[in-house]
C-alpha positions as CSV (number, residue, x, y, z in Angstrom):
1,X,-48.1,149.0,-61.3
2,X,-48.9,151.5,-58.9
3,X,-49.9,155.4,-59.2
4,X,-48.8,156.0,-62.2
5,X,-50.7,153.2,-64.1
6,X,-54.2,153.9,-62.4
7,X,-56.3,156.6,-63.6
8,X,-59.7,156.3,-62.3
9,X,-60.7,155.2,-58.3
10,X,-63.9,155.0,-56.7
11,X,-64.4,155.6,-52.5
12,X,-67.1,154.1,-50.6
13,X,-68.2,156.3,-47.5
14,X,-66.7,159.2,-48.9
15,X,-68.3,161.8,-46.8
16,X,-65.9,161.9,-43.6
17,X,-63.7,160.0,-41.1
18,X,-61.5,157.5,-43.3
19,X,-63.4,157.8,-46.8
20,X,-62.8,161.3,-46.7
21,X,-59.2,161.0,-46.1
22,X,-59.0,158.6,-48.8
23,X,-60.5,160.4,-51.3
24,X,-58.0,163.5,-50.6
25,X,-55.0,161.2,-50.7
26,X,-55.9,159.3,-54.1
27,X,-56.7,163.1,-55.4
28,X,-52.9,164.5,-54.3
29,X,-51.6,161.0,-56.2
30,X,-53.2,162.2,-59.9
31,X,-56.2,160.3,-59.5
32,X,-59.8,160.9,-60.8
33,X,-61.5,159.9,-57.9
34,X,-65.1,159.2,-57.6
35,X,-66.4,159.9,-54.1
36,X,-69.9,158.0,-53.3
37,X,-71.9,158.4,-50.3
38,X,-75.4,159.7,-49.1
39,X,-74.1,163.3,-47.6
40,X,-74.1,165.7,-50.8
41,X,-73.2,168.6,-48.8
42,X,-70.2,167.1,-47.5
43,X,-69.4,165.3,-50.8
44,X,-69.7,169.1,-52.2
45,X,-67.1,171.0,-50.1
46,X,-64.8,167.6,-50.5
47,X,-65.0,168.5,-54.0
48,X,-64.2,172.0,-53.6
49,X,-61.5,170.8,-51.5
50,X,-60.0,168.3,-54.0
51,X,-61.7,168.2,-57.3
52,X,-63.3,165.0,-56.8
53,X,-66.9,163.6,-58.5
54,X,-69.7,163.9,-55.9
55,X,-71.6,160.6,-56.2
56,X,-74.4,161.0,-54.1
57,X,-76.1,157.7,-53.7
58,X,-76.6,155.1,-51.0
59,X,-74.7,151.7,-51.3
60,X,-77.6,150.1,-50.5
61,X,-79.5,151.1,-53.5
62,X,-78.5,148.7,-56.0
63,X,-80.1,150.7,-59.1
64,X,-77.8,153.3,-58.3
65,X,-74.8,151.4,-57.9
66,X,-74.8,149.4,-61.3
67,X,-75.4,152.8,-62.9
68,X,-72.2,154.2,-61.5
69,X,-70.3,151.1,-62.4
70,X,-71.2,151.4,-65.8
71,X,-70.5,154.9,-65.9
72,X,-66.5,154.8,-65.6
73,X,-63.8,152.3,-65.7
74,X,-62.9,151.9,-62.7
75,X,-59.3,151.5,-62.1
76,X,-59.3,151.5,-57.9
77,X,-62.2,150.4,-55.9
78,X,-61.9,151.4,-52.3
79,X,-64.7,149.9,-50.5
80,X,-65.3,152.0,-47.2
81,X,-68.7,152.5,-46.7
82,X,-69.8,150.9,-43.1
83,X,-72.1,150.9,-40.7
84,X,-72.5,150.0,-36.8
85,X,-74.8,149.3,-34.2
86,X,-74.7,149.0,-30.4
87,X,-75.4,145.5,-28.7
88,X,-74.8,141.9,-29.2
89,X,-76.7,138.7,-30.6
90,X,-78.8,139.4,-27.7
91,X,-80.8,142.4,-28.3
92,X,-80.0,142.7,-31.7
93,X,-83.4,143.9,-34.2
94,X,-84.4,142.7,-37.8
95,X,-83.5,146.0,-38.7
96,X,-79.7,146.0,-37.2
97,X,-79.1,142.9,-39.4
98,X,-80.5,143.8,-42.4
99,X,-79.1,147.2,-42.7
100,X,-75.2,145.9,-41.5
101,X,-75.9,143.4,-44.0
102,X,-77.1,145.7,-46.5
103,X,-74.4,148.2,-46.3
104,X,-70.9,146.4,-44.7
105,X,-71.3,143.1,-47.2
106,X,-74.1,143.1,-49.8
107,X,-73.0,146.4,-51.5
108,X,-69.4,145.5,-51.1
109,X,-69.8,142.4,-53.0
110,X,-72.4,143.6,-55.8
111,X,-69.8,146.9,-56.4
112,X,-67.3,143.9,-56.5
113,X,-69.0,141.9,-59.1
114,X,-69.9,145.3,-61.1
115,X,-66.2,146.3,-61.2
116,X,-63.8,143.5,-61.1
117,X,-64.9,141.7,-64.2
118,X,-63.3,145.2,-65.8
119,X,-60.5,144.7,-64.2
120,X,-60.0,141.6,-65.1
121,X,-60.4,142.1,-68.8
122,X,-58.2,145.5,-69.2
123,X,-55.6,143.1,-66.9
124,X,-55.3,146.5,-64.4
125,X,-56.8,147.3,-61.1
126,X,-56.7,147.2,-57.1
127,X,-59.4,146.5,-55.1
128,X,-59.0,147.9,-51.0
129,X,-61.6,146.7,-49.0
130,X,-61.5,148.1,-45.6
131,X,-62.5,145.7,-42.7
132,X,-62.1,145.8,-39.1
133,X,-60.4,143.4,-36.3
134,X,-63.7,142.5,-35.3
135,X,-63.6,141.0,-38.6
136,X,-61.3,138.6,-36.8
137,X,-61.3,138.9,-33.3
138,X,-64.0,138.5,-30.4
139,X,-64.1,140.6,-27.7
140,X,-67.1,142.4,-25.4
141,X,-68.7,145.2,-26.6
142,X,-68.5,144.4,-30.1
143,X,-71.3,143.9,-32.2
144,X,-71.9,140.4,-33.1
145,X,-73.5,140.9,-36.8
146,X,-71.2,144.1,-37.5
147,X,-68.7,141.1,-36.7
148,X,-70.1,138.6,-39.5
149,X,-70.0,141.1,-41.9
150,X,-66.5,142.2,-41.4
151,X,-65.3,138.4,-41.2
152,X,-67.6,138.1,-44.5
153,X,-65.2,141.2,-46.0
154,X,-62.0,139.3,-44.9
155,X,-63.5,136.2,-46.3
156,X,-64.1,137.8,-50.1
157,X,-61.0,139.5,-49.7
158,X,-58.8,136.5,-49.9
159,X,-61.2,134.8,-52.4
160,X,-60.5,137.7,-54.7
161,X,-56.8,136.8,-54.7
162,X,-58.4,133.3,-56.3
163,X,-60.3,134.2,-59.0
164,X,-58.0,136.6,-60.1
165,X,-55.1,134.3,-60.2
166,X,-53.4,135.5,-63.3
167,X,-54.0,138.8,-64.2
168,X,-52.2,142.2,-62.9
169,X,-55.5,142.9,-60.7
170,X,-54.6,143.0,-56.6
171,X,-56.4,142.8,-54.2
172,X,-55.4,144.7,-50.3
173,X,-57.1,144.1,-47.3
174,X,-56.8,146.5,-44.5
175,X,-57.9,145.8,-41.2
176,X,-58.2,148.9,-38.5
177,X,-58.5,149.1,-34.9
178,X,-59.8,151.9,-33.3
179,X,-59.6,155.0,-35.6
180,X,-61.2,158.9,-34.4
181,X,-64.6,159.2,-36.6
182,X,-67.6,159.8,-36.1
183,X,-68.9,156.4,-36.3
184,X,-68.6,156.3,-32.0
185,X,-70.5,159.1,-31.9
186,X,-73.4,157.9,-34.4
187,X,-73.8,154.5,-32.0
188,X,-73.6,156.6,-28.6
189,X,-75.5,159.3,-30.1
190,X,-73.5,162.2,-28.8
191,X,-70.4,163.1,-30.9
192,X,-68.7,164.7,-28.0
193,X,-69.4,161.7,-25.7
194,X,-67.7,159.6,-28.0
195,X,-64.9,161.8,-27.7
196,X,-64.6,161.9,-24.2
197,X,-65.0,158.5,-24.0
198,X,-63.1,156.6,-27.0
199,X,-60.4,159.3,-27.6
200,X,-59.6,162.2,-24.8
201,X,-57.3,159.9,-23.4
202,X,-56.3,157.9,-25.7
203,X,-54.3,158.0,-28.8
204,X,-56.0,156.1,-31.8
205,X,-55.5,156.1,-35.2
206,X,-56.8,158.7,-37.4
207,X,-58.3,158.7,-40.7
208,X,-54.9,160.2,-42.6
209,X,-53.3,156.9,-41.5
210,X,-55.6,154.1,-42.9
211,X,-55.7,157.0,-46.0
212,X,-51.9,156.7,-46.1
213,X,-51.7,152.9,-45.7
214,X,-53.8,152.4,-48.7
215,X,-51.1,155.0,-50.0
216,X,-48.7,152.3,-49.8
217,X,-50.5,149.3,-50.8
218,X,-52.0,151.2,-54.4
219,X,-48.2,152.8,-55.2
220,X,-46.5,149.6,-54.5
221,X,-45.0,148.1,-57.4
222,X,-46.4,145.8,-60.0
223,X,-44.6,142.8,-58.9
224,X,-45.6,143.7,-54.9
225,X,-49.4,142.9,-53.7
226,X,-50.2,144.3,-50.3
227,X,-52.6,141.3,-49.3
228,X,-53.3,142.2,-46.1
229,X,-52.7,145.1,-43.4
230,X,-53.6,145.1,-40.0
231,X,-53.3,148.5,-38.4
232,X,-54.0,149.6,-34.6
233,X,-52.8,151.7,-32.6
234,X,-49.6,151.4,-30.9
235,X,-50.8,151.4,-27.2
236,X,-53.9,148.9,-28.4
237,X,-53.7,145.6,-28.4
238,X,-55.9,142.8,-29.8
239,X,-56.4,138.8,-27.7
240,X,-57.9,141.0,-25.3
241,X,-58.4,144.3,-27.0
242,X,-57.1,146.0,-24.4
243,X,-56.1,149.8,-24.8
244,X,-53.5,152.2,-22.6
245,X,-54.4,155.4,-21.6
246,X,-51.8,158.3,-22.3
247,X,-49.7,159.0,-19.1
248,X,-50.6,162.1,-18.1
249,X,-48.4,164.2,-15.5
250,X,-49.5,165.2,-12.8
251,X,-48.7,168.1,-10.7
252,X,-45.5,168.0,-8.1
């Protein structure tokens, strides 16, 4: 199994930053890809770009995800679509847990229970769900319920492998450190104090490489499932998630 044996995928946060990236890398493989998320300006000039559907919805609208599920047989589901908030347990509001929840974990698993099932019964599929090592790691700074829904992801991820125990469907996890989108600059409010902050002087993963690890795991062979991926930068490191900045020279 792998490229040649899928037809049809469907991207979560499709708009920018690692959805994006997906969505051009699935297109250059043969793919029909279905690109879903709320910009439909972006999703437009994607399209232009690579031919993709434009799916403008909002994962948290459950109305319009069953309808897109029933629309297409899915052959790849690339769940992508996150969100993040600033502070911890703390300060946190009714509204930063319901809409973490709503979009990082509840739409994940109802596009899950929508699609699978499919999967299951044609005996095809791959299902990427893309986490985070907070999902898995504690450190300061983080946010405590973006967190729980990111363990919840890593959680239904190796469940999957369970219930589909027997059939050609697999199942990759892939877990990213820090990677240059604009989700910094959505919690800090200023995209290009985000940049100055998280990236100047720093050198983190970019989207084209989570978009080329799921590369790998979807074109692997049919005998080969890509369980589980952690990915970080080389000069990051997690038990501490501490991060080197470039060495810069300086003048003589």
């Amino acid at each position: 199994m792998g490229f040649s044996d899928y037809r049809t995928a469907l991207v979560t946060g499709a708009s920018s930053g690692i959805g994006a990236a997906t969505v051009r890398r699935l297109s250059a493989e043969g793919l029909d890809v279905y690109a879903a998320a709320r910009d439909a300006d972006r999703l437009a000039s994607l399209s232009s770009e690579t031919g993709c559907h434009v799916c403008a919805i909002d994962v948290s609208d459950l109305d319009a995800l069953t309808a897109l599920a029933k629309s297409v047989e899915f052959d790849v589901l690339v769940n992508n679509a996150g969100q993040s908030r600033r502070g911890n347990v703390l300060d946190t509001t009714p509204d930063d847990v319901d809409a973490l929840i709503d979009v990082n974990l509840r739409a994940v698993l109802h596009l899950t229970r929508l699609i699978v099932p499919g999967m299951a019964k044609r005996d095809r599929g791959h299902i990427v769900n893309i986490s985070s090592i907070a999902g898995h790691y504690a450190f300061a700074g983080g946010n405590t319920v973006y967190h729980a829904t990111k363990a919840g992801i890593h959680s239904l991820s190796q469940q999957l492998r369970v219930d589909l125990y027997g059939t050609q469907v697999r199942v990759t996890e892939v877990s990213p450190a820090r990677v240059e989108t604009e989700v910094f600059g959505r919690l800090l409010g200023d995209l290009a104090e985000a940049k100055r902050r998280f990236f100047d002087d720093y050198d983190a993963l970019q989207p084209e490489d989570i978009a080329n690890a799921i590369g790998f795991a979807i074109g692997s062979p049919a005998r080969m499932n890509v369980a589980f991926m952690e990915v970080l930068p080389t000069q990051q490191v997690v038990g501490g998630l501490n991060f080197a900045q470039r060495h810069r020279q300086t003048a003589a």
